[in-house]
C-alpha positions as CSV (number, residue, x, y, z in Angstrom):
1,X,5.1,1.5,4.3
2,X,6.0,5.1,5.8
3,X,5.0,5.7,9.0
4,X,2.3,8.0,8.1
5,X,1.0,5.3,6.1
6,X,0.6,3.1,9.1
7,X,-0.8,5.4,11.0
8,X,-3.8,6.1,7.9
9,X,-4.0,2.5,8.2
10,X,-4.8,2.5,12.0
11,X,-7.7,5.4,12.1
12,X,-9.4,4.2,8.9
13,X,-12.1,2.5,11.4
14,X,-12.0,5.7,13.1
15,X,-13.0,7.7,10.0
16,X,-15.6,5.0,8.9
17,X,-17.1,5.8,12.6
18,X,-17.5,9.2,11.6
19,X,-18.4,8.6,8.4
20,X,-22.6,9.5,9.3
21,X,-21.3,13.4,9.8
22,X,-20.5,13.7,6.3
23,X,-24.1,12.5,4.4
24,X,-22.9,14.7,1.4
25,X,-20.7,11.6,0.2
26,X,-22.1,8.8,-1.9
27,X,-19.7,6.2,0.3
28,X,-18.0,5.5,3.3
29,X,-14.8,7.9,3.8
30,X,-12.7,4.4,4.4
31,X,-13.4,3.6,0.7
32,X,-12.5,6.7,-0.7
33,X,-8.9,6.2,1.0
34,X,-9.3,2.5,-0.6
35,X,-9.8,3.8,-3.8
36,X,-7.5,7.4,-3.9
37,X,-4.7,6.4,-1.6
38,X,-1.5,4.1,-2.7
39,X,0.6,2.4,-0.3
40,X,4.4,2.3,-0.6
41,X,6.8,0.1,1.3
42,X,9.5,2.2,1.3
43,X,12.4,0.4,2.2
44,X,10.8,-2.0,5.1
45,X,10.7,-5.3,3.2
46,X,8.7,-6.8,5.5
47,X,6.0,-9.9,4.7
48,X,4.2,-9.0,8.1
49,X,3.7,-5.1,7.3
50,X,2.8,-5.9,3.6
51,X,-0.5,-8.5,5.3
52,X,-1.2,-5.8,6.9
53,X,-1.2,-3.6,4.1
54,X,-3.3,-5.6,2.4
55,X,-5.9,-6.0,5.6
56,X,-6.9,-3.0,4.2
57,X,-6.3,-2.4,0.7
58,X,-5.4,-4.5,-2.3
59,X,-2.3,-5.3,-3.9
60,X,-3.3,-3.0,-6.6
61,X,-3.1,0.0,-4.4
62,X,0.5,-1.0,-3.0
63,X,3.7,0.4,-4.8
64,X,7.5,-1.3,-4.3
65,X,9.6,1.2,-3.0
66,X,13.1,1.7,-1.4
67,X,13.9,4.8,1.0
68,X,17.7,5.0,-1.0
69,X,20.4,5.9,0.7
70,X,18.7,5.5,3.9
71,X,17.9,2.0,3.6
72,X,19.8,-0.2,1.1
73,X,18.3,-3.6,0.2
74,X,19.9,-6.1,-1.5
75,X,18.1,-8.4,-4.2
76,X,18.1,-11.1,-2.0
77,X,15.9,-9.1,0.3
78,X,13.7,-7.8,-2.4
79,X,13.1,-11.5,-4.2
80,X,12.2,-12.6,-0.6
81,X,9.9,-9.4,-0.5
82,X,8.1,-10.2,-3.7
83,X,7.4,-13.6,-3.1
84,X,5.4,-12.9,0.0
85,X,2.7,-12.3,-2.8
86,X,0.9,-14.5,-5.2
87,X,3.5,-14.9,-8.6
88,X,-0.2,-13.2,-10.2
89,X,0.3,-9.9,-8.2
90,X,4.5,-10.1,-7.7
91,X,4.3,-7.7,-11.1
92,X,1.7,-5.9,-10.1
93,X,3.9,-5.0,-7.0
94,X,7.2,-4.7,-8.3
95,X,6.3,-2.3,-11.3
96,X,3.0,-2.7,-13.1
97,X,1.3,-0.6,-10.7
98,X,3.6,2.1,-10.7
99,X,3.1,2.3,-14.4
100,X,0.0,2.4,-13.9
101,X,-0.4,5.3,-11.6
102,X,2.5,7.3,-13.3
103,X,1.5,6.2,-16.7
104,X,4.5,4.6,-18.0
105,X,5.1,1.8,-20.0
């Protein structure tokens, strides 16, 4: 996750509070983040950042990513990465849902 993604991540109860100024929308603001926002993990492989991800979103909404050249991972690191999932999501993570979003296939 980039650090402006954690920080989204952080205020999202915020927004949700203020939420009852904007009684144009149909739903909460938090859920139109949920629904419109995708979450990369750039480079940090981390099972503990990814939870948190997911505190907050679903796996669908979360795209593997790597911040080349600045960070380099190995395979190693990015099997370990993709087992901190379900094996029903690991694809879903790795690349379906960036074929998804970018319409590839």
């Amino acid at each position: 996750m980039t650090r402006q993604t954690r920080r989204q991540l952080f205020w999202l109860d915020r927004v949700d509070a203020l939420s009852h100024v904007a009684t144009h929308l149909d739903r909460r603001v938090a859920d139109y983040i949920r629904d419109n926002v995708y979450i990369t993990s750039s480079g940090m492989l981390s099972d503990r950042l990814l939870r948190h991800a997911l505190d907050f979103t679903s796996i669908d909404r979360i795209l593997f990513s790597t911040d080349y050249p600045f960070q380099h991972v190995d395979a190693p690191a990015v099997q370990r990465f993709l087992t901190c999932v379900h094996p029903p999501d690991r694809e879903k993570l790795a690349f379906r849902n960036a074929e998804r979003l970018l319409r590839i296939s």
